[in-house]
N, C-alpha and C positions, 0 to 999 in steps of 0.2 A: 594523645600524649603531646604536650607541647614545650618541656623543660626536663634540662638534665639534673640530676642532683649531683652536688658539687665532690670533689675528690671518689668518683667514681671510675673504679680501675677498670681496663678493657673488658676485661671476663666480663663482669656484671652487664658493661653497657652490651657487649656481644648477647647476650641472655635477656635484655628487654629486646634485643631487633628481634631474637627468634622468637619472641614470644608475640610481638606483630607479625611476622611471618603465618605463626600458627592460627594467629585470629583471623587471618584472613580466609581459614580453608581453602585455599587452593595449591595446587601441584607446584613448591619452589624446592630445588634443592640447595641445601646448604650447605657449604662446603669451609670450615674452620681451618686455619692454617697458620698454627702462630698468632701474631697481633692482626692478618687480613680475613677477611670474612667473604666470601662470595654467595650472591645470591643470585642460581640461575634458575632460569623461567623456562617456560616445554616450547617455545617457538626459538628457543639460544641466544635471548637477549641476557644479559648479566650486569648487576648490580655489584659494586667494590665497594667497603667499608674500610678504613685500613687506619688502624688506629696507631697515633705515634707514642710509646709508653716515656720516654723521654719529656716531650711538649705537653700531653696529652691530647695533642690536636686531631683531627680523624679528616682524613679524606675519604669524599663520597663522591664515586666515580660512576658513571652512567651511559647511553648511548647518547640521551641530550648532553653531557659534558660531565666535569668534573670541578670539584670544589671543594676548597678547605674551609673546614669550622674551625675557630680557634675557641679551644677551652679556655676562661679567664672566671673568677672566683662562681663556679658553678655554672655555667652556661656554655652551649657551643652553639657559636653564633657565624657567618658567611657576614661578606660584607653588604650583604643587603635588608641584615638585619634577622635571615629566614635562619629556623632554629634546626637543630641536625633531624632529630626524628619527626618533625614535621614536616620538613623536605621528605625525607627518606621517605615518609607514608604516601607525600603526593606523587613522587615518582611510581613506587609499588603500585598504586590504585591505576596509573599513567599505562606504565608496564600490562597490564594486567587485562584494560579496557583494549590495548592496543591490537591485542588477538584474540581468539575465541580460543585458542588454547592453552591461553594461559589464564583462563578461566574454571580448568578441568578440575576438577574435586580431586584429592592425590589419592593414590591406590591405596585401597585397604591393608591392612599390615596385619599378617597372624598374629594373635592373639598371647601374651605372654602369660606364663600361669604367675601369678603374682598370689603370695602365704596368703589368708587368709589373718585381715584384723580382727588383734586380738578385740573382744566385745568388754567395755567398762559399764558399769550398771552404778548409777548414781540415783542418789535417794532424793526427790523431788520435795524440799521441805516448805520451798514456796514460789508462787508464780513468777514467770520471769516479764511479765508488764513491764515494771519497773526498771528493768535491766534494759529493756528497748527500746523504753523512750532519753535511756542515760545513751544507747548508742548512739541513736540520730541526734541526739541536741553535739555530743562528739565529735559527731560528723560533720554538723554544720558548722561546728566553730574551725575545724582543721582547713576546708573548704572556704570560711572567710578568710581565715589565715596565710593559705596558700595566694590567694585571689591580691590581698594587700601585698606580699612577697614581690608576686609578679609585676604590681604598679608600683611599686614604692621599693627599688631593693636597698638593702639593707647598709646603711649609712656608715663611714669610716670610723678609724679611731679618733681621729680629728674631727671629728661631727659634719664635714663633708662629704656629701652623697657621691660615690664614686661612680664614674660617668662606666655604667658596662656594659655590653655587646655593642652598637654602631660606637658611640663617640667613644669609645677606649679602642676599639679598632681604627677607625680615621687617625688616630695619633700614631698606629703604626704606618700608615702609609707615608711615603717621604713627598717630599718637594719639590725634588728637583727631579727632573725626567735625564733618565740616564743617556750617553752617547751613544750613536750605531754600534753595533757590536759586543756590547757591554756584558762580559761572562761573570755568571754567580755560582760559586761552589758551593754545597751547604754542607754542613757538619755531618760527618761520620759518611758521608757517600762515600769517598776514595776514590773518587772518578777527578782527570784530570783533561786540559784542554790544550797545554802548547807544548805535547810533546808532538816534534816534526815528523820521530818516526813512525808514528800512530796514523791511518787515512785519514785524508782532507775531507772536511764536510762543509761545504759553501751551504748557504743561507743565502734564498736570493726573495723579497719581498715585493712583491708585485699587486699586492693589493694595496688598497687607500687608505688603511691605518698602519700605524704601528703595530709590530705582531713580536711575539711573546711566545720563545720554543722552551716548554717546560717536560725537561726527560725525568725518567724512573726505571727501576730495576721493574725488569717484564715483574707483572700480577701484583705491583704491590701501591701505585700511586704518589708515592710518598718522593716528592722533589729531590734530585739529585742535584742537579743544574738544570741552570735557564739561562737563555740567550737573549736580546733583545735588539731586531731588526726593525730601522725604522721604515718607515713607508718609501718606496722608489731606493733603497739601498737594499745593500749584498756586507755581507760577512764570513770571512773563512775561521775554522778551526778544526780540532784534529782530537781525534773522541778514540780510545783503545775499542779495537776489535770486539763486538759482541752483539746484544740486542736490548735495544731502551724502548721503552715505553712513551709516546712523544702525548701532548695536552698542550695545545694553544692558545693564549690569552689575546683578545682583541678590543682593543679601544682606544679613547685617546687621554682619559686622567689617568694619569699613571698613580700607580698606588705604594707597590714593594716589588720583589723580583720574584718573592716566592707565589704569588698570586695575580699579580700582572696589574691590571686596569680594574678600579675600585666599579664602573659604570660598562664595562666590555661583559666580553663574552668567553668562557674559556669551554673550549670543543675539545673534545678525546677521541683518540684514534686508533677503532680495533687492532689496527697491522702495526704489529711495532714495527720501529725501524732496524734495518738490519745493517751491521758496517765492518764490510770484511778487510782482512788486511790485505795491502796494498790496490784495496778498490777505492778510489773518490768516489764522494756520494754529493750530488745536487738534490738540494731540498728549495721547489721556487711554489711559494705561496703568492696565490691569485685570489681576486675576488671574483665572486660567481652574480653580483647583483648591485642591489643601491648599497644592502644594509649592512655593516660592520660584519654580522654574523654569516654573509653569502659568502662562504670563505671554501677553497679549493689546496689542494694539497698534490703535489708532481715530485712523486723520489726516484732519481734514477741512478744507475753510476757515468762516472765522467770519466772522460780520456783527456788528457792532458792533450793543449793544441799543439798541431805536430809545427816543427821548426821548416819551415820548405826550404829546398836548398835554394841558391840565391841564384838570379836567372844571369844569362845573358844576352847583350842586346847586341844588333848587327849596326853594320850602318844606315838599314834601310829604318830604323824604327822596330823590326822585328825582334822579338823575346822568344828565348830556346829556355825551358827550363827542365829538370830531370826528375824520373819518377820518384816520388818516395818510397823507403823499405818497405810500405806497406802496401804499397800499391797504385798510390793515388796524386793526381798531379796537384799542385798547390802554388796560387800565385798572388803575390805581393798586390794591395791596390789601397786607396781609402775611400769612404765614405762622407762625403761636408766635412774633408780633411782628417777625420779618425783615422788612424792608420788598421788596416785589416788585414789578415792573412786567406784566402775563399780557395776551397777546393774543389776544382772541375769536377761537377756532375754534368754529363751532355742528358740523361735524363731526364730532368730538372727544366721545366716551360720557364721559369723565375728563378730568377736572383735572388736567396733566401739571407737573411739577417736575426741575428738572435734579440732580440727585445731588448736586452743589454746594449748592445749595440747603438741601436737605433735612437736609446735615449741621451749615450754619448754623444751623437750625432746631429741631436735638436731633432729629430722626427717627431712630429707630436698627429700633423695632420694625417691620419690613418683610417684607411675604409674597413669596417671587422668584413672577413669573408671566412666560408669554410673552405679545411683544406683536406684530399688525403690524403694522407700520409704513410709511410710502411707500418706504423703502428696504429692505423685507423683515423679516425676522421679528429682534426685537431683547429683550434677557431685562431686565428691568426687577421693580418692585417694586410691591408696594397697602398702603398705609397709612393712616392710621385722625388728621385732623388736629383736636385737639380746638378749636381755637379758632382762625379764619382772617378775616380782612374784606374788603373789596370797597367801595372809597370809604368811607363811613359806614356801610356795610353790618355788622352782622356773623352769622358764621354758625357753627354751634358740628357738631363730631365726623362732620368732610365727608370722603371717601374720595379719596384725589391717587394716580394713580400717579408714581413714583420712575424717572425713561429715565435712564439714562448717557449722556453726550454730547449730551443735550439744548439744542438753541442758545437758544432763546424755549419762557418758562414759559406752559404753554396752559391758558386759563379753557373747561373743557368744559361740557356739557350737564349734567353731575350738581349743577354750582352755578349755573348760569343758569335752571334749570328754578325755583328756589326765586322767579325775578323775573317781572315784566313788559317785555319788550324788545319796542322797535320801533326800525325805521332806515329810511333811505332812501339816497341816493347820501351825501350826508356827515356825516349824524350818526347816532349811536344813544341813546337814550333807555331808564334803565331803571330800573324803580320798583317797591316790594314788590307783592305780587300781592295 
């Protein structure tokens, strides 16, 4: 199959997938629901269809990614030109090759009694030759027919051949590449972005394109809002309590907001996100490689950084600061003049800095190293920081490592060793050696 026909309502299109389903014999279940269609495979990979009756447009979601066809006078076409069910067939065959169990012939099904047709007995008054060679010459004229259709479509009322699937798509794409941060709401979602009473959900983009955060109500595809973080920036907003569906776009021609980059890559992501109230959620997207598509994803929640109370100093030079409610000491310093807030970890062999930070800061020159971490092994950087302080402190060419996703910037052992520290349950005290 390589063409849709034109004003064809979901059912029907729903009723040709299961009927490639079928032809394939092998073990898919399929699961109808509404306007989405699920097709799952015996190794638990899963295939989305989700058709919009509205646009007629249908996303097709996958474990390679996800993509909108747009319906336009009989066609549903992607922006690369690749038609809906002939995507869908390469993926299924994709799917299918991928395990040996999803190769399984599906289980035999008892047998239903189905009446018995009634028999019509027709009088043979002459050979049907002639009806057979009326079918085939039929046939082959519907097949040249079809075949012209598909090279030649079919011309306007104004005798201009109207540009369809790529160049009436490129006309939807805009121009202008939008700001960091740039929120799109689409019709009928009801999803909203600047209420303050809603969790905060930073957006932090740490890889080398532009990225493109496109949510949806769980199981269904269909764009809610999209965010757009540029490369080496962050953006805040604040999403109602629940669970989305997240599909990221990657590239650098920008195209629209519902589909991202006309020449990128848009990836989907089993776990949706989850966003509780009164939890902050960090979302910092990294690259994993050379290639636009090496793309890595880090969801965590966030704590607001704590305020430290404000020290005080003696005549000797010396800083007395007091514990915070939580437990933990916190002291004033900057970094190539950033100003930072670092929380004593003794701990801690390094001086740890959040990536954010660091590029405040001008750090650029960074050695990758691995790290452990309480949460396992995490690839981070060592750095060389020519000029740092610590209250009135100052300390010249001290070695920080560089964590991605760092929540609190940690004062270790390699700059506290330069002091005199003492503490007891609430205060700590500390003075050149």
């Amino acid at each position: 199959m390589t063409e849709s026909p034109g004003n064809e309502p979901g059912s029907a299109l729903f009723a040709r997938i299961q009927q490639m389903v079928e032809e394939r014999g092998v073990d898919i279940d399929r699961h109808l629901n509404g306007n989405a269609l699920k097709l799952e495979f015996a190794d638990g990979q899963r295939i989305l269809i989700n058709y919009d009756a509205q646009t007629h447009n249908v996303w097709l979601a996958a474990r390679s990614g996800g993509t909108e066809f747009i319906h336009d006078n009989g066609y549903w076409r992607a922006h690369d030109r690749s038609e809906l069910l002939s995507r869908l067939g390469e993926i299924m065959e994709q799917t299918i090759a991928s395990n040996p169990l999803n190769a399984r012939a599906p289980a035999a099904k008892a047998p239903h009694a189905v009446p018995p047709a009634p028999v019509i007995f027709h009088e043979a008054k002459q050979s049907h030759g002639m009806r057979n060679v009326l079918i085939v010459v039929l046939a082959g004229l519907i097949g040249f027919w079809a075949a012209q259709k598909l090279n030649n479509p079919q011309a306007g009322a104004d005798g201009q051949t109207p540009a369809l699937a790529l160049n009436k798509l490129n006309l939807r794409c805009e121009g202008t590449f939008p700001p960091n941060g740039n929120v799109t709401l689409f019709p009928d979602s009801g999803l909203r972005a600047d209420d303050p009473n809603d969790p905060e959900v930073t957006l932090k983009n740490d890889h080398t394109h532009p990225v493109l955060l496109i949510l949806s109500a769980p199981q269904t595809a269909i764009p809610s809002m999209s965010v757009l973080v540029r490369a080496g920036q962050s953006t805040t907003l604040h999403l109602p309590a629940g669970q989305y569906d997240m599909m990221f776009s990657v590239g650098t021609t920008w195209c629209n907001p519902r589909s991202g980059f006309s020449e990128g890559h848009l990836l989907k992501f089993d776990k949706p996100l989850a966003v509780e109230a009164e939890k902050p959620v960090q979302l910092a997207m990294q690259t994993s490689g050379a290639g636009m598509e090496d793309f890595q994803l880090f969801v965590k929640t966030t704590h607001p950084e704590a305020t430290a109370p404000p020290p005080t100093f003696t005549g000797e030079g010396n800083m007395a600061v007091q514990r915070h409610p939580n437990g933990h000491f916190y002291l004033p310093g900057t970094i190539a003049d950033v100003p930072v807030t670092f929380m004593v970890d003794t701990g801690a062999s390094v001086t740890s800095i959040s990536s954010e930070l660091a590029r405040a800061a001008g750090i650029h020159n960074c050695k990758e190293v691995q790290f452990q971490t309480a949460n396992g092994e995490a690839t981070g950087c060592l750095a060389l920081v020519p000029h740092m302080t610590l209250g009135n402190f100052e300390l010249e060419n001290i070695t920080i490592a560089v964590m991605p996703n760092l929540e609190t910037n940690l004062l270790g052992a390699n700059v506290l060793r330069h002091f005199q520290v003492s503490q007891n349950d609430s205060s700590m005290l500390i003075g050149r050696k």
